[in-house]
MARDO-781531 format. One record per residue: residue in one letter; chain; x, y, z of N, C-alpha, C, O in turn. Coordinates in pm, 1 decimal, padded with zeros to 6 digits. Each point is the difference from the previous one (the first is absolute). Layout:
N
[site 'A' 'A' [X Y Z] [X Y Z] [X Y Z] [X Y Z]]
...
! end
This chain:
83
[site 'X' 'A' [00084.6 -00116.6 00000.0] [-00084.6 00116.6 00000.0] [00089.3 00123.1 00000.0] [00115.4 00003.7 00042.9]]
[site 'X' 'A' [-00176.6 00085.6 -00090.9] [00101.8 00092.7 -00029.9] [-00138.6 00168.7 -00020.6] [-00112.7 00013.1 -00047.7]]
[site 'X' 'A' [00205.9 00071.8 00111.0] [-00122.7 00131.2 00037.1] [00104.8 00122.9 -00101.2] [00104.3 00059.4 00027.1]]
[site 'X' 'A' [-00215.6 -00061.6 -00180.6] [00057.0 00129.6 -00034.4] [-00062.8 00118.6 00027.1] [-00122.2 00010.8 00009.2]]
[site 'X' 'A' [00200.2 00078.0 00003.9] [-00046.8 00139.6 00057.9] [-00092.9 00125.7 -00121.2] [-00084.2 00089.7 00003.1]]
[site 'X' 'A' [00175.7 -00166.4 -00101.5] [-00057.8 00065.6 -00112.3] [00027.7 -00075.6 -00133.1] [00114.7 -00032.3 -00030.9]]
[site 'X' 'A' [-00200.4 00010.6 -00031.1] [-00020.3 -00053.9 -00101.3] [-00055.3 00055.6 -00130.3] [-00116.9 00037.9 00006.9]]
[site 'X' 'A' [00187.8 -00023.8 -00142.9] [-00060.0 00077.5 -00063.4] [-00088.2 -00038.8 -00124.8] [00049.9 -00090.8 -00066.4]]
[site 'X' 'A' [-00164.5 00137.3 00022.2] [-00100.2 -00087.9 -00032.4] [00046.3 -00094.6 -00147.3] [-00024.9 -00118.2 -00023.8]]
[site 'X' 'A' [00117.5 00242.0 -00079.6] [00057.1 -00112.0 -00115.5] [00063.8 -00165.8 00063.5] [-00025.3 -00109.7 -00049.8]]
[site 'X' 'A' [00105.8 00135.8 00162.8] [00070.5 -00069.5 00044.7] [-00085.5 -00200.2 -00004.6] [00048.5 -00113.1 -00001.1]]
[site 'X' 'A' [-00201.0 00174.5 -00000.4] [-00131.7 -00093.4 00017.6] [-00056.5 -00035.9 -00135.3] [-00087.5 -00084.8 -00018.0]]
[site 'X' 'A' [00156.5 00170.7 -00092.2] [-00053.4 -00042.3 -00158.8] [00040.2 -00153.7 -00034.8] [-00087.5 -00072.5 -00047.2]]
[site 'X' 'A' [00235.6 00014.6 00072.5] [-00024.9 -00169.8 -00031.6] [-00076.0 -00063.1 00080.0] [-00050.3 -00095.2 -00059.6]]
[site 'X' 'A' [00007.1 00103.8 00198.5] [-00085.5 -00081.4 00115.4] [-00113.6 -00009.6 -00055.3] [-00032.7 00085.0 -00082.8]]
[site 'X' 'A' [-00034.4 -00167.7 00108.7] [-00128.5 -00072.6 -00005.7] [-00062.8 00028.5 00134.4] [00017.2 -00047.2 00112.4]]
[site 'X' 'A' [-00132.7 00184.5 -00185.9] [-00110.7 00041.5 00121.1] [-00119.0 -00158.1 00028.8] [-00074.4 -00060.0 -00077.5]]
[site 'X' 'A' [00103.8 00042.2 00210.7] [-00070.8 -00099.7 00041.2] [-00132.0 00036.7 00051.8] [-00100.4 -00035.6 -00061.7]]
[site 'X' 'A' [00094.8 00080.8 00133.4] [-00117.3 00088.3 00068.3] [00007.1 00165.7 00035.3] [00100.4 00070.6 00009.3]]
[site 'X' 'A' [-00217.1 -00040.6 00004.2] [00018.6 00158.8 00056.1] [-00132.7 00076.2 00076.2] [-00107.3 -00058.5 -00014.6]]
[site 'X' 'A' [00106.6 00150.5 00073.3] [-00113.9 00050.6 00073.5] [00061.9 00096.1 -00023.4] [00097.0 00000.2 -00075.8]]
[site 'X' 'A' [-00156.6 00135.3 00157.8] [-00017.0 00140.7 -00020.2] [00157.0 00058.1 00015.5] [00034.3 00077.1 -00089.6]]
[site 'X' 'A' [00050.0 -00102.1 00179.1] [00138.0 00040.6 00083.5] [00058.9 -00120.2 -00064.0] [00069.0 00020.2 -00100.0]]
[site 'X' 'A' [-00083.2 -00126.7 00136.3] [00079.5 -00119.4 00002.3] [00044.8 -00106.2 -00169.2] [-00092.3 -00030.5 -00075.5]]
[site 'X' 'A' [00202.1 -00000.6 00050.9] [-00003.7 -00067.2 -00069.2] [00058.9 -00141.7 -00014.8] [00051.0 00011.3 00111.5]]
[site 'X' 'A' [-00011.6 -00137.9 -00150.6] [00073.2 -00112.0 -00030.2] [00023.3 -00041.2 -00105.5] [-00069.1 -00038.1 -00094.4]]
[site 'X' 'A' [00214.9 00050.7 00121.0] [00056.1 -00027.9 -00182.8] [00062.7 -00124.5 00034.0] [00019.6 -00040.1 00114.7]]
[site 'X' 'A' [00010.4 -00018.0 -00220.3] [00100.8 -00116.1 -00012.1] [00122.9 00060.1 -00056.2] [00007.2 00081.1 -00092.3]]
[site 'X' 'A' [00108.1 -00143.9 00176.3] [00110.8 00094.4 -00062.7] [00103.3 -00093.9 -00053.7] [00097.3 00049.8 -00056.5]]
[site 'X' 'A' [-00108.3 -00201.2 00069.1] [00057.2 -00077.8 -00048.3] [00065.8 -00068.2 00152.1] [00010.2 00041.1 00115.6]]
[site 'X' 'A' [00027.8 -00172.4 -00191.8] [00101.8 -00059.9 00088.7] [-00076.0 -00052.6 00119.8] [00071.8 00004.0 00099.9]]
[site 'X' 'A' [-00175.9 -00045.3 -00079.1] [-00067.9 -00014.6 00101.3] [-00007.2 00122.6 00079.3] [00061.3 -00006.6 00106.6]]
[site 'X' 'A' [-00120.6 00116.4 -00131.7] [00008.9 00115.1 00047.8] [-00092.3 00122.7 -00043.2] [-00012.4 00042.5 -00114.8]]
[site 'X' 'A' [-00044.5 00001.9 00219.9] [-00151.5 00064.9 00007.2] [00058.7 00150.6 00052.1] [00114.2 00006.6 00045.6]]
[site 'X' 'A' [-00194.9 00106.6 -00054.9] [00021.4 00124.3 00023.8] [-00153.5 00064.9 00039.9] [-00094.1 00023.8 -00075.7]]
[site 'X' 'A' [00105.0 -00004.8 00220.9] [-00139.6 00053.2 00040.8] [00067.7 00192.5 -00024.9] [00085.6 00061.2 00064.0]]
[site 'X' 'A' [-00145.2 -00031.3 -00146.3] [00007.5 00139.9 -00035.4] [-00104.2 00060.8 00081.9] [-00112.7 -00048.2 00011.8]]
[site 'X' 'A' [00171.2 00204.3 00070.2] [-00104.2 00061.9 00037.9] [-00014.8 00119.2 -00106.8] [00108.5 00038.0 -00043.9]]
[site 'X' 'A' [-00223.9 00029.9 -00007.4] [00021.4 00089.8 -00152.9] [-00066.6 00098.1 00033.5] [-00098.9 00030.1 -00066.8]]
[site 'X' 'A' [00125.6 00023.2 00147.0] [-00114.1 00164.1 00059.8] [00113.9 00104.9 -00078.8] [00119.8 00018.6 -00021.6]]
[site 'X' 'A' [-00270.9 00038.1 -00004.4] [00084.3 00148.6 -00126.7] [00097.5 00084.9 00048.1] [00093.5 00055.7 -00057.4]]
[site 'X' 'A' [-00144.2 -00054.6 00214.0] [00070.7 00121.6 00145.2] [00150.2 -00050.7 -00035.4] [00057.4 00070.5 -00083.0]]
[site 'X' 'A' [-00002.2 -00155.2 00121.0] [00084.7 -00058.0 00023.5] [00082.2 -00083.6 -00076.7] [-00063.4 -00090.6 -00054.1]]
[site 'X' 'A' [00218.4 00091.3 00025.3] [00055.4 -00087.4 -00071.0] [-00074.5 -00171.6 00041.5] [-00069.1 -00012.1 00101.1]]
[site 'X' 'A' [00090.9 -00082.5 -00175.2] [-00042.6 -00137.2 -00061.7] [00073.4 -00072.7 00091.6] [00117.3 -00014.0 -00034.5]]
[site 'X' 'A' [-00151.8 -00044.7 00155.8] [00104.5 -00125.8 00095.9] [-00074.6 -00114.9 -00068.6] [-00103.0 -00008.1 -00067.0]]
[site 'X' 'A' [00192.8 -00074.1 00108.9] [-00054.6 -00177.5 -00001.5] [00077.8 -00058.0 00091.5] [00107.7 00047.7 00035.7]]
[site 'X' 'A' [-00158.1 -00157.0 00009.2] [00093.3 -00128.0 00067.3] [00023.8 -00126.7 -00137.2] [-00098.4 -00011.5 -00073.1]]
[site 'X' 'A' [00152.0 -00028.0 00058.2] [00048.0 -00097.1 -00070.2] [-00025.6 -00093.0 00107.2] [00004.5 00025.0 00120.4]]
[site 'X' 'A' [-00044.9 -00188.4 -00202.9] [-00008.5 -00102.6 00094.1] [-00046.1 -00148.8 -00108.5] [-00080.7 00011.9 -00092.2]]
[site 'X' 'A' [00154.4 -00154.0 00129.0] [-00009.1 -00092.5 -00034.9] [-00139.0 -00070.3 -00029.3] [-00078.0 00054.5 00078.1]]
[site 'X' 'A' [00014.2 -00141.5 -00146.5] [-00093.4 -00042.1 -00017.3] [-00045.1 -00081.2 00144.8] [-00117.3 -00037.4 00001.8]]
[site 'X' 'A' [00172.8 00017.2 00079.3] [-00002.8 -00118.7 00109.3] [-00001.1 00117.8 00093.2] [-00070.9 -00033.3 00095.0]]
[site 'X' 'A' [00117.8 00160.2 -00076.7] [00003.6 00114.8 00069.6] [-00119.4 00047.2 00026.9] [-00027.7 00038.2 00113.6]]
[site 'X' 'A' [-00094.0 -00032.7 -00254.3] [-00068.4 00057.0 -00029.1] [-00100.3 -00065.0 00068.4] [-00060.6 00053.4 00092.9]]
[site 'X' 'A' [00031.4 -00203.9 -00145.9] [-00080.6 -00091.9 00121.2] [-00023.1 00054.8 00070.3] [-00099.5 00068.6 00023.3]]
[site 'X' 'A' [00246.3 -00099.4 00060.2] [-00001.0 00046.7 00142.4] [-00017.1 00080.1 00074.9] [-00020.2 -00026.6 00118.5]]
[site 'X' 'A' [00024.9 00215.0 -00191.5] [-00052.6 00095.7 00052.1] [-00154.0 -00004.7 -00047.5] [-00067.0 00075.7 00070.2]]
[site 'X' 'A' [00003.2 -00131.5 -00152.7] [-00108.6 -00022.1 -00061.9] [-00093.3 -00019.7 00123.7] [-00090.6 00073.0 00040.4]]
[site 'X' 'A' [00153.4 -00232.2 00025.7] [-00053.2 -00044.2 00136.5] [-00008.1 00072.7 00160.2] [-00083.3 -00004.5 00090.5]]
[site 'X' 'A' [00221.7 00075.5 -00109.6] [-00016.5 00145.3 00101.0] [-00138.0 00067.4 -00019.2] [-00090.2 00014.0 00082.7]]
[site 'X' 'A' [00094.6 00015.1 -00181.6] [-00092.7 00128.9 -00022.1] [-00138.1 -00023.5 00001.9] [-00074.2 00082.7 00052.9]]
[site 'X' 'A' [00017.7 -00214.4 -00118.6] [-00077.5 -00087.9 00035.9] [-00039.1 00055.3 00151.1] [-00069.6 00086.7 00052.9]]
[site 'X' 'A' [00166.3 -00201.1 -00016.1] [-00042.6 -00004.2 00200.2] [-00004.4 00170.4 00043.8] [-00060.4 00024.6 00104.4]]
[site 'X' 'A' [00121.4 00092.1 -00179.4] [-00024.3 00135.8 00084.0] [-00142.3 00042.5 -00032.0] [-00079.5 00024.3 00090.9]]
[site 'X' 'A' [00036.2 -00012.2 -00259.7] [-00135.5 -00008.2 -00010.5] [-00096.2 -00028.2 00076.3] [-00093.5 00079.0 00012.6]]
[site 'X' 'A' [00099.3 -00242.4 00078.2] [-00107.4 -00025.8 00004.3] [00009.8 00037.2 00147.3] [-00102.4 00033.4 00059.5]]
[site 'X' 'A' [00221.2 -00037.5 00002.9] [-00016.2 00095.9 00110.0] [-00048.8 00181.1 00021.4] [-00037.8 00058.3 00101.6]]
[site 'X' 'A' [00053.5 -00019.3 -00209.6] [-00046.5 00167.7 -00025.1] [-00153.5 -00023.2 -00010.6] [-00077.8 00087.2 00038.6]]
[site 'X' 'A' [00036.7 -00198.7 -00088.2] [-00128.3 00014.7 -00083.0] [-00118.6 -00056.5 00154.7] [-00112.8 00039.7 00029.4]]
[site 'X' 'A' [00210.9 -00152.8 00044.2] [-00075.7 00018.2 00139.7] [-00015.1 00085.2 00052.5] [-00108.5 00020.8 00054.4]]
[site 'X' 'A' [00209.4 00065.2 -00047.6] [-00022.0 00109.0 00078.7] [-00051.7 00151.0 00019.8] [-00032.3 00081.8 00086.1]]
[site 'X' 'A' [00047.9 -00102.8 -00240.2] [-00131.8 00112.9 -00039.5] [-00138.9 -00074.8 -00013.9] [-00098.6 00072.9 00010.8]]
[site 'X' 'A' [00080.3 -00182.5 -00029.0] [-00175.9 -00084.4 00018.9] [-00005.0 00047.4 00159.8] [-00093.7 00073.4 00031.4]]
[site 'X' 'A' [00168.0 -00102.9 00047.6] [-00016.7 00023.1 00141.6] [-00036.8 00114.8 00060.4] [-00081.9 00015.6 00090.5]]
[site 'X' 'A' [00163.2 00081.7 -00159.9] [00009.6 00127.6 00026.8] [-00210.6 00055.3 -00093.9] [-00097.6 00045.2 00059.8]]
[site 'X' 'A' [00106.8 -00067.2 -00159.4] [-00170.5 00036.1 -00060.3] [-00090.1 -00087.5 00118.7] [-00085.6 00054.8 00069.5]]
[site 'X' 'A' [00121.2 -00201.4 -00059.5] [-00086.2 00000.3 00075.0] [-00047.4 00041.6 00150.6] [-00110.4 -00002.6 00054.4]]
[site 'X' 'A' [00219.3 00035.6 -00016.9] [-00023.1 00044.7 00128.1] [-00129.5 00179.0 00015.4] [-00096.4 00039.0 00065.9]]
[site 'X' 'A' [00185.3 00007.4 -00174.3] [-00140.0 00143.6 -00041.5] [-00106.0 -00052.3 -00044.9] [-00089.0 00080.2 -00028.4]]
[site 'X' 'A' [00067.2 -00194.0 00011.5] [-00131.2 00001.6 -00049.3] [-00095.8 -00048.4 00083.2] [-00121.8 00017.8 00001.5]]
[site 'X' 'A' [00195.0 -00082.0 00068.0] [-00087.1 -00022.3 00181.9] [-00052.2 00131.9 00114.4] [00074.4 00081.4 00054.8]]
[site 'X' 'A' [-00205.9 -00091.2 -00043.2] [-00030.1 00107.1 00073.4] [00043.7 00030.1 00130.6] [-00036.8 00103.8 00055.0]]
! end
């Protein structure tokens, strides 16, 4: 894994855009090797670079933080909605 600070967007013309949302992007950059791009206009272009087996694995982190955020805001609505 590897954290670039700045990344510049030609630099992403051979990669293979994998996915993307509004800020966020995933390229394939070769070599068993993925690039979570962050792409806000404000700000120069970071990414982390990271392995296919890397990716899993923060995949499964993020997973398990989700569904902990997502309890805890159900918890948090339901508690206001009790009189």
């Amino acid at each position: 894994m590897k954290l670039v600070t700045a990344i510049d967007a030609q630099a992403l013309d051979h990669a293979k855009l994998i996915a993307e949302s509004n800020e966020f992007a995933i390229f394939d950059v070769g070599s068993d090797t993925y690039a979570l791009v962050h792409r806000h206009a404000a700000v120069e272009w970071q990414a982390i670079t990271i392995s296919g087996d890397g990716l899993f694995r923060v995949l499964e982190i993020l997973a398990q933080a989700t569904r902990t955020l997502y309890r805890d805001v159900a918890s948090d609505l339901s508690k206001r909605r009790r009189p």
